[in-house]
C-alpha positions in Angstrom: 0.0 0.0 0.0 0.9 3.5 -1.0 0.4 6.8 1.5 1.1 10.3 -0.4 0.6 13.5 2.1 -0.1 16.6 0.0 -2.3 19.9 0.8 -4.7 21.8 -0.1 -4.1 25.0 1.3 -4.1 23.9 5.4 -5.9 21.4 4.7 -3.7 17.7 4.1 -4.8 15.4 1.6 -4.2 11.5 1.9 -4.0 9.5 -1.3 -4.3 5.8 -0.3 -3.6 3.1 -3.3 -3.8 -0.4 -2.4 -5.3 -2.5 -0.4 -6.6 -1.7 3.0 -7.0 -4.2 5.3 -5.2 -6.4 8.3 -2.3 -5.9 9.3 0.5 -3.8 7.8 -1.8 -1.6 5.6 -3.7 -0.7 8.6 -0.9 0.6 10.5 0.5 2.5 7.8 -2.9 4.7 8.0 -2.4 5.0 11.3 0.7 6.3 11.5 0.3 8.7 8.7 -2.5 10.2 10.1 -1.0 10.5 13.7 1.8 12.3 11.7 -0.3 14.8 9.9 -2.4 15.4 13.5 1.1 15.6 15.3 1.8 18.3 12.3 -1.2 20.7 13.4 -3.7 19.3 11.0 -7.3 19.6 12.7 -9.2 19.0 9.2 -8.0 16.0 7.3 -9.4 15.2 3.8 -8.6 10.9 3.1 -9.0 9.6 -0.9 -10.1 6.5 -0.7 -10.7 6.1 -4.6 -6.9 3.9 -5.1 -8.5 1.6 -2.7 -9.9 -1.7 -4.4 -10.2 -3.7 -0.9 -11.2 -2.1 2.6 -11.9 -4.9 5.6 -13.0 -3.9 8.9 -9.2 -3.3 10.5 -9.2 -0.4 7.5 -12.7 0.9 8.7 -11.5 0.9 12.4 -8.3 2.8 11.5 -11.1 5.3 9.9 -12.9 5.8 12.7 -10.1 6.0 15.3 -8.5 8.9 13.6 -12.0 10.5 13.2 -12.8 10.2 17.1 -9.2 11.8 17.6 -9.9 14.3 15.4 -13.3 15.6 16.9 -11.8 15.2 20.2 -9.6 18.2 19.3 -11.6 20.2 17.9 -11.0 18.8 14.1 -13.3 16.8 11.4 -12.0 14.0 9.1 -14.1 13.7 5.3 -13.8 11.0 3.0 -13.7 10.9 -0.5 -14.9 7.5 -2.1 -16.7 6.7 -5.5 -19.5 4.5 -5.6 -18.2 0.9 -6.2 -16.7 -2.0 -3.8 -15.1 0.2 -0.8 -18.1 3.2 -0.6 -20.3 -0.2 -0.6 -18.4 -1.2 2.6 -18.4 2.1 4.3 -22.0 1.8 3.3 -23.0 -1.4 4.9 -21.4 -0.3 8.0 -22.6 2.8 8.2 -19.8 4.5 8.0 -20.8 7.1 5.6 -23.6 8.4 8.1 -20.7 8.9 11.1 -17.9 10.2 8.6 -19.2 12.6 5.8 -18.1 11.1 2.7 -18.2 12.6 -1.1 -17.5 11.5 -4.8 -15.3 14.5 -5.3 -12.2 15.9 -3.1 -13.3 19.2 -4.5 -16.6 18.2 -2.4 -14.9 17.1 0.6 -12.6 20.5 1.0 -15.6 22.3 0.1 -18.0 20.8 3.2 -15.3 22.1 5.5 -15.9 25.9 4.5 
């Protein structure tokens, strides 16, 4: 799996390609996100579109980082077209507890 960090003004963007599950993947989002929240980052916008494969250890690492983030004062939004993973986020009902959008333009924009 493959973690690029670049912003958008103050806002950081995280492009995730590969696979997103158990194990090693997982952590990786982890500790990419801690970094950008250890940076100062209180709004962090995660592209989920390189992801083919999401399983629930991918979902948790979602939702710990977005618990973190609302617990200091930030928001975490999620940009995922429709197919496998938005089905995922979906069926767990992610998607109601972490505001997700087609478009990154759509995700920076909700933050305004």
């Amino acid at each position: 799996m493959e973690i690029t960090v670049r912003d958008s003004g103050a806002i950081p963007i995280l492009d995730v390609r590969g696979r997103l599950t158990i194990g090693e993947p997982s952590e990786q989002l982890n500790q990419a996100l801690d970094s950008v929240i250890k940076g100062g980052a209180h709004k962090v916008v995660v592209d989920l579109n390189g992801v083919p494969q999401i399983d629930s250890s991918g979902i948790s690492a979602l939702v710990r980082i977005s618990i973190k983030l609302t617990r200091e004062g930030g928001a975490l939004r999620l940009v995922c077209r429709p197919g496998r993973v938005r089905d995922a986020l979906t069926v767990t009902r992610l998607v109601e507890a972490i505001p997700t959008f087609d478009t990154e333009s759509a995700a920076l924009a909700n933050f305004a």
